[in-house]
N, CA, C and O atoms as CSV, one atom per row, in Angstrom:
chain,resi,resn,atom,element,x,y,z
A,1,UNK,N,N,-35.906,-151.214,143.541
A,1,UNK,CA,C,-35.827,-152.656,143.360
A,1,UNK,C,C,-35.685,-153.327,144.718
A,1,UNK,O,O,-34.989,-152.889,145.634
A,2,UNK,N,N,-36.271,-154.215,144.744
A,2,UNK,CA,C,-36.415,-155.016,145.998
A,2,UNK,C,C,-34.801,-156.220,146.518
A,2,UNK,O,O,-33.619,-155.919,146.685
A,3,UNK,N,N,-35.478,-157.476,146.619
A,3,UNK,CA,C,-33.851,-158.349,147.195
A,3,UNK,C,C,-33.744,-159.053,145.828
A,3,UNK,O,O,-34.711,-159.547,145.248
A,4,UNK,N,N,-32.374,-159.052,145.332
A,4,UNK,CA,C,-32.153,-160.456,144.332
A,4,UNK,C,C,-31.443,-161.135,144.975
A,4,UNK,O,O,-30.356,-160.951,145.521
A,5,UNK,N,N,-32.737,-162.712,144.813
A,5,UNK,CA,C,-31.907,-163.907,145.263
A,5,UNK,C,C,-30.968,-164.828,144.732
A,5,UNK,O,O,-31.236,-165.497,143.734
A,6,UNK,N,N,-29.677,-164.923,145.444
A,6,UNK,CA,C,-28.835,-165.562,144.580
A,6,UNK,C,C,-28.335,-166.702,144.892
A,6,UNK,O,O,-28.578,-167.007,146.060
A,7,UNK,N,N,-27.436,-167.827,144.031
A,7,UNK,CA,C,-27.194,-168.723,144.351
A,7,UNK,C,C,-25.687,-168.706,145.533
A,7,UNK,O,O,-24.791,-167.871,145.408
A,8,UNK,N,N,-25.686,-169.800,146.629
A,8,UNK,CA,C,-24.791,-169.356,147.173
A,8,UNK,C,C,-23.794,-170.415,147.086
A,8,UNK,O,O,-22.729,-170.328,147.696
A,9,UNK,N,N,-24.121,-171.497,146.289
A,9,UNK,CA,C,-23.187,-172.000,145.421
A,9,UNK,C,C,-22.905,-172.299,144.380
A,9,UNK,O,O,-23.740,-171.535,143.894
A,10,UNK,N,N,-22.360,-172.843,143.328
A,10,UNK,CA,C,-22.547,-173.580,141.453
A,10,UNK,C,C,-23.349,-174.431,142.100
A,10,UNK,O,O,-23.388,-174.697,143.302
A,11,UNK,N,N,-24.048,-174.875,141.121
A,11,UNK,CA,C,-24.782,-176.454,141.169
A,11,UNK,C,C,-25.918,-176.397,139.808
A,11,UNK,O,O,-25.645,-175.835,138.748
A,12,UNK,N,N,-26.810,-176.877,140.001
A,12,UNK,CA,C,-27.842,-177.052,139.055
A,12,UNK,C,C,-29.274,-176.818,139.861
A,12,UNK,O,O,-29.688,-177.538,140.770
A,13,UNK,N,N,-30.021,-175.495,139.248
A,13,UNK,CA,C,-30.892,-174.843,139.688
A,13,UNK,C,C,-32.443,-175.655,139.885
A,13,UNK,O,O,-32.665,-176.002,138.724
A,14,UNK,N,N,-33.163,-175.952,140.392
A,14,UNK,CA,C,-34.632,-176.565,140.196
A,14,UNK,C,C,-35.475,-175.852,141.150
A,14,UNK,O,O,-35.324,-175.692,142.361
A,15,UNK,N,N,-36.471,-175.421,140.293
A,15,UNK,CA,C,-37.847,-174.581,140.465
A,15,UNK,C,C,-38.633,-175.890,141.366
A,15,UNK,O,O,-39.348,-175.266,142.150
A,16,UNK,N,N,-38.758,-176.751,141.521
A,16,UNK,CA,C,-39.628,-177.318,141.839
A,16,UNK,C,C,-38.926,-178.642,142.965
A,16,UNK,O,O,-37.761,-178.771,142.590
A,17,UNK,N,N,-39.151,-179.476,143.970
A,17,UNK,CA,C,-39.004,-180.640,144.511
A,17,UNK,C,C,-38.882,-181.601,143.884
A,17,UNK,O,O,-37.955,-182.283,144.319
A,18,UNK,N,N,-39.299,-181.962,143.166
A,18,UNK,CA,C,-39.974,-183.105,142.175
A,18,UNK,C,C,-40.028,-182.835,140.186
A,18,UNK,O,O,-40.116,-181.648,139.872
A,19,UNK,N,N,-39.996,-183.492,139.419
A,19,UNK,CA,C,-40.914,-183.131,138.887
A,19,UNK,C,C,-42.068,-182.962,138.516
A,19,UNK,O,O,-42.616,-182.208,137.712
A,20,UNK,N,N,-42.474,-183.970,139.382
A,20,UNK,CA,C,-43.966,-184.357,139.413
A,20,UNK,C,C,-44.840,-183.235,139.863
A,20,UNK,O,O,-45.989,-183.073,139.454
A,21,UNK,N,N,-44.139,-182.346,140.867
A,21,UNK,CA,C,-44.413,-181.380,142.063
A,21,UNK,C,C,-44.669,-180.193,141.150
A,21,UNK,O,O,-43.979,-180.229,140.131
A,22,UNK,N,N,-45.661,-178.926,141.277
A,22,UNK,CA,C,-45.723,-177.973,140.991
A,22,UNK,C,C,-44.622,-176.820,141.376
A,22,UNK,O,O,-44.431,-176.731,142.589
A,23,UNK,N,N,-43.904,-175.970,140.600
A,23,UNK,CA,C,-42.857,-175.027,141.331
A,23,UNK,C,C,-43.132,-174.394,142.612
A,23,UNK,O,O,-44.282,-174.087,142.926
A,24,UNK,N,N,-42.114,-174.182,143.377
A,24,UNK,CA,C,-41.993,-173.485,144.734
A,24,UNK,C,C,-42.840,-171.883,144.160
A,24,UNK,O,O,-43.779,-171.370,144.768
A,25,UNK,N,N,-42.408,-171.499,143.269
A,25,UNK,CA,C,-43.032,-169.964,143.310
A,25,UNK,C,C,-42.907,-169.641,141.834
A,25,UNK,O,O,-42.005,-169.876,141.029
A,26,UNK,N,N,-44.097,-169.024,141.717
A,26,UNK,CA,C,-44.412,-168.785,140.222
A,26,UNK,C,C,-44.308,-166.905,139.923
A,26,UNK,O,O,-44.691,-166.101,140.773
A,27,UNK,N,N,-43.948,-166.653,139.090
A,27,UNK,CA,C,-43.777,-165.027,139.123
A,27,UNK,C,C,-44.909,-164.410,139.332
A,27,UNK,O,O,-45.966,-164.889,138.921
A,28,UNK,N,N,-44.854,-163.334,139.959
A,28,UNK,CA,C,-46.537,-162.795,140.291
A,28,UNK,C,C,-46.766,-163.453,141.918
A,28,UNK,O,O,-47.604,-162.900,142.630
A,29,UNK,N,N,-46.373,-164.054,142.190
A,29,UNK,CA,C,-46.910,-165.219,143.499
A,29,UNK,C,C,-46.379,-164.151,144.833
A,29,UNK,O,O,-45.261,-163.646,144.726
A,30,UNK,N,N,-47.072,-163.899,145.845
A,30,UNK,CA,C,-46.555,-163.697,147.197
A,30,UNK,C,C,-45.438,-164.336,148.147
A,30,UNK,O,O,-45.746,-165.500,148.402
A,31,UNK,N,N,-44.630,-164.074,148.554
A,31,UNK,CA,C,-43.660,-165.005,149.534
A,31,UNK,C,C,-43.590,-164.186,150.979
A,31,UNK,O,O,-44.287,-163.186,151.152
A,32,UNK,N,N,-42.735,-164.667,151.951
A,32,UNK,CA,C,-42.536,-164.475,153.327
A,32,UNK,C,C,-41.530,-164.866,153.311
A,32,UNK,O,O,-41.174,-165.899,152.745
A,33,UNK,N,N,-40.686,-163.928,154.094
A,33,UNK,CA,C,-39.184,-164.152,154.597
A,33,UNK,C,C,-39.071,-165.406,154.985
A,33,UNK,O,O,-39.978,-166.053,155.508
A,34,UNK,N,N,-37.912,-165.819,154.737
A,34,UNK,CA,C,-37.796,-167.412,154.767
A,34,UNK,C,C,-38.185,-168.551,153.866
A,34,UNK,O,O,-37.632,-169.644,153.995
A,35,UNK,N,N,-39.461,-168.263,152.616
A,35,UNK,CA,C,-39.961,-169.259,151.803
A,35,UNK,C,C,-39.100,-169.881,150.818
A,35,UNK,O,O,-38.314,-169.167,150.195
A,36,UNK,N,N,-39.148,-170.944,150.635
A,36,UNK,CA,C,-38.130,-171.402,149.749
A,36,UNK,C,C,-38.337,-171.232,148.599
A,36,UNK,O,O,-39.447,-171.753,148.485
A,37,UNK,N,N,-38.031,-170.822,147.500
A,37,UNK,CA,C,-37.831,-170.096,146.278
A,37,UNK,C,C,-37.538,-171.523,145.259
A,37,UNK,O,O,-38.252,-171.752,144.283
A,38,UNK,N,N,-36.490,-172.331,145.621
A,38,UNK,CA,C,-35.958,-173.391,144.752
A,38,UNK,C,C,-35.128,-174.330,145.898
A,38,UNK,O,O,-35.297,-174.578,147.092
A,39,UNK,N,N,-33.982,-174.771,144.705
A,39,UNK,CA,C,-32.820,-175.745,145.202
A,39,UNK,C,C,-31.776,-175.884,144.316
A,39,UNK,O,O,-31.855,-176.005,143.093
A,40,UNK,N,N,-30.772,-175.859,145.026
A,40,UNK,CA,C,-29.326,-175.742,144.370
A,40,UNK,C,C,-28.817,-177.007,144.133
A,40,UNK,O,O,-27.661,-176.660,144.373
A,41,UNK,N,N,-28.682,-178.396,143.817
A,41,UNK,CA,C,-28.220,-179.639,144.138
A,41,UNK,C,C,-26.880,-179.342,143.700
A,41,UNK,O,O,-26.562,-178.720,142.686
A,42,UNK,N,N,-26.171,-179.824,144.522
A,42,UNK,CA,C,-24.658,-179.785,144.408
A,42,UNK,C,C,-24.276,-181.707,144.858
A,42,UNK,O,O,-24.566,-182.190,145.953
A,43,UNK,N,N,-23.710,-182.363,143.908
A,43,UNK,CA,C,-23.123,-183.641,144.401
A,43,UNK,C,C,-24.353,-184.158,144.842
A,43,UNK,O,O,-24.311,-184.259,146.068
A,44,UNK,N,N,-25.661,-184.610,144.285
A,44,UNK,CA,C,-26.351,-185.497,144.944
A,44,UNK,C,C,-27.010,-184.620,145.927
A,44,UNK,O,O,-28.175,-184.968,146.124
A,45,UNK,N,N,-26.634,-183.589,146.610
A,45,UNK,CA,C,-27.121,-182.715,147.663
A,45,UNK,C,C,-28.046,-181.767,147.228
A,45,UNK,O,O,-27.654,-181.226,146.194
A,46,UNK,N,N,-29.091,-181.375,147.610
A,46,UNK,CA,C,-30.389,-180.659,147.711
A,46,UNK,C,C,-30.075,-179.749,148.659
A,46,UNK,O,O,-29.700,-180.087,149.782
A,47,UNK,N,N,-30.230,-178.284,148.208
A,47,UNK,CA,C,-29.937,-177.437,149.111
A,47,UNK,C,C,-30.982,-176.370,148.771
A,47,UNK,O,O,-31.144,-175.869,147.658
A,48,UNK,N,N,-31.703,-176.079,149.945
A,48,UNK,CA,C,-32.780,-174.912,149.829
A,48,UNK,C,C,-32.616,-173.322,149.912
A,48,UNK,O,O,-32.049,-172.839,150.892
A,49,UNK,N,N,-33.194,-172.364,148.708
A,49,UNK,CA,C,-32.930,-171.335,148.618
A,49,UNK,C,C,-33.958,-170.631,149.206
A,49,UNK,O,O,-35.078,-170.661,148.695
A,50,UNK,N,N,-33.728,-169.978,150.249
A,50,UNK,CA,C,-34.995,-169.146,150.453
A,50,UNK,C,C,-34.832,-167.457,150.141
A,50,UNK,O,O,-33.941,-166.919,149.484
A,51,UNK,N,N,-36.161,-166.715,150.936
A,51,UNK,CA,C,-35.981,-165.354,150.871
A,51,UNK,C,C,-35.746,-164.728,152.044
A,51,UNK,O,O,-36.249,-165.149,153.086
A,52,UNK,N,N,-34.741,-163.361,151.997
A,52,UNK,CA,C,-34.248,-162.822,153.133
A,52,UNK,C,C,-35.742,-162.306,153.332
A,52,UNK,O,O,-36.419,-162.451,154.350
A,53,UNK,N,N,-36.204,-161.525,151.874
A,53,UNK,CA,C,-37.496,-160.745,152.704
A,53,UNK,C,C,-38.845,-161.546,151.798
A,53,UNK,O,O,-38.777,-162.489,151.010
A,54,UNK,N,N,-40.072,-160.740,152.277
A,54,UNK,CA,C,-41.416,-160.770,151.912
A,54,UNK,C,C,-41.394,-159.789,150.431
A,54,UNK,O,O,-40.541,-158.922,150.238
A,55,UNK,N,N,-42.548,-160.135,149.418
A,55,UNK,CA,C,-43.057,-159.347,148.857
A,55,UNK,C,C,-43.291,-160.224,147.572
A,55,UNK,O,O,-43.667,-161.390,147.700
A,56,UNK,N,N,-43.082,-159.696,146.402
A,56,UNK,CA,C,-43.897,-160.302,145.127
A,56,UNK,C,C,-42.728,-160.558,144.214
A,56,UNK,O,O,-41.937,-159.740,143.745
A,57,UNK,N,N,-42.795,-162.134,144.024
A,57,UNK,CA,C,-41.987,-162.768,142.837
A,57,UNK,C,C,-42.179,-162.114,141.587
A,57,UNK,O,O,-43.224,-162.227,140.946
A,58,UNK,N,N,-40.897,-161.221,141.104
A,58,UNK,CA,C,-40.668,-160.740,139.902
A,58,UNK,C,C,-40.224,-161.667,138.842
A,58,UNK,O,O,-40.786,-162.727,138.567
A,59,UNK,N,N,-39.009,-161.114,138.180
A,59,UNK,CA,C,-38.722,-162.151,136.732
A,59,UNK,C,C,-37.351,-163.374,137.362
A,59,UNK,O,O,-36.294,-163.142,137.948
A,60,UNK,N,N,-37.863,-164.417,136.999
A,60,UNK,CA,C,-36.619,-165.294,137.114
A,60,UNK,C,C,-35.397,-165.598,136.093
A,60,UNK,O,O,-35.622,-166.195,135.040
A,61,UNK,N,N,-34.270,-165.223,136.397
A,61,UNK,CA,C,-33.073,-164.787,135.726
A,61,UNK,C,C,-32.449,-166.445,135.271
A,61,UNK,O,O,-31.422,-166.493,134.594
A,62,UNK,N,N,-33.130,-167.716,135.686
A,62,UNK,CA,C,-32.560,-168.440,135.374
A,62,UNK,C,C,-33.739,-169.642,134.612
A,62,UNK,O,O,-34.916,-169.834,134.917
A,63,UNK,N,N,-33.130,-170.129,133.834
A,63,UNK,CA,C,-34.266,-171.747,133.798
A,63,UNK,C,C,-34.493,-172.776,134.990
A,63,UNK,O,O,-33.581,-173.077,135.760
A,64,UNK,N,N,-35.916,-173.344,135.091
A,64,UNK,CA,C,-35.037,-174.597,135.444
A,64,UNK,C,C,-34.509,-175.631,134.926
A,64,UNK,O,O,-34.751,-176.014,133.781
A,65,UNK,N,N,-33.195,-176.568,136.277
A,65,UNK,CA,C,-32.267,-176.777,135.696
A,65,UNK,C,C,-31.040,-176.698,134.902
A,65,UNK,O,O,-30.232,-177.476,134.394
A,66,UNK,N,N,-31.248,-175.357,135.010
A,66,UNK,CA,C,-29.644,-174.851,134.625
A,66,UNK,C,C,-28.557,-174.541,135.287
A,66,UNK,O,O,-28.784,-173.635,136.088
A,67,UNK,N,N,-27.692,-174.833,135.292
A,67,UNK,CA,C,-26.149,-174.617,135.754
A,67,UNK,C,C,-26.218,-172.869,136.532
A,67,UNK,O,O,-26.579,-171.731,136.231
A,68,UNK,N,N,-25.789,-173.397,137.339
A,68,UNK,CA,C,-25.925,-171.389,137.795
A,68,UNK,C,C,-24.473,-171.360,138.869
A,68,UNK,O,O,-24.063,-172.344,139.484
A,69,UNK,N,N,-23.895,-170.078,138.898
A,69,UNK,CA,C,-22.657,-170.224,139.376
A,69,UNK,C,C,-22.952,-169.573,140.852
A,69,UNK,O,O,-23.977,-168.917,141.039
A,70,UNK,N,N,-22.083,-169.775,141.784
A,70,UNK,CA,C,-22.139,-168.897,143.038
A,70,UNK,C,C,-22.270,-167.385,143.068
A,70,UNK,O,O,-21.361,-166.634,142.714
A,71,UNK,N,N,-23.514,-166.963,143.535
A,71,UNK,CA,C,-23.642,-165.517,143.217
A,71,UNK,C,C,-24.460,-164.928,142.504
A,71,UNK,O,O,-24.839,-163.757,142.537
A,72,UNK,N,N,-24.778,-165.899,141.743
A,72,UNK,CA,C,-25.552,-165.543,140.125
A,72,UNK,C,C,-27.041,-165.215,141.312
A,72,UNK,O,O,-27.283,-165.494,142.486
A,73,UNK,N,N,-27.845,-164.400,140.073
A,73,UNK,CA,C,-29.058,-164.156,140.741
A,73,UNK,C,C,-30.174,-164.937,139.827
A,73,UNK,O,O,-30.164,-165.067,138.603
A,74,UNK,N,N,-31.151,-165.428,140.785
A,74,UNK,CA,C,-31.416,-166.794,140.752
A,74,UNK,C,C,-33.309,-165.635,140.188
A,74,UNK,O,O,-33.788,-165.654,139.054
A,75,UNK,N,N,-33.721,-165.081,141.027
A,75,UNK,CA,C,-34.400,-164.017,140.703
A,75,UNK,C,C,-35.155,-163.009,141.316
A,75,UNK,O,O,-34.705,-162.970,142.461
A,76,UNK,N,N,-35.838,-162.365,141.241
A,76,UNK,CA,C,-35.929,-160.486,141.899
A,76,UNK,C,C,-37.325,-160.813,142.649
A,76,UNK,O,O,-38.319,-161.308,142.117
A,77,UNK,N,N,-37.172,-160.405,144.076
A,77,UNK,CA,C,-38.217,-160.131,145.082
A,77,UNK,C,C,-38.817,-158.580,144.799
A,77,UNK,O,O,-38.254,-157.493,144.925
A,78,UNK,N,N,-39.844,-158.832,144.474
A,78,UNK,CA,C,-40.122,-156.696,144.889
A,78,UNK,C,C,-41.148,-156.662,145.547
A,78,UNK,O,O,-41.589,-155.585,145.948
């Protein structure tokens, strides 16, 4: 198994910038160390999740918009 990315604080999870906006990464999709995956908003605040490593978006462990706690894994790089 590859990296699971997790949240590194509570807040409320969003797949996408916008809603208008298509999601940051769709399962199946390629990434690069560093790509941003989502966003954590905490208080009005937008906070970007990226990846430690490269490789292929597996299953996402969360909805978007759901409540996710510090730690929780958000979902699996392989």
């Amino acid at each position: 198994m590859g990296e699971q990315v997790k949240s590194p604080m509570p807040g409320i999870f969003y797949r996408q910038s916008d809603p208008d906006e298509p999601p940051f990464v769709e399962e199946g999709d390629s990434v690069d160390a560093g790509d941003t995956i989502g966003l954590v908003e905490v208080m009005k605040n937008f906070h970007e999740i990226t990846t430690e490593n490269g490789g292929t978006v597996g299953e996402f462990h969360v909805e978007n918009e759901a409540e996710v706690e510090a730690d929780q894994t958000l979902l699996d790089i392989e």
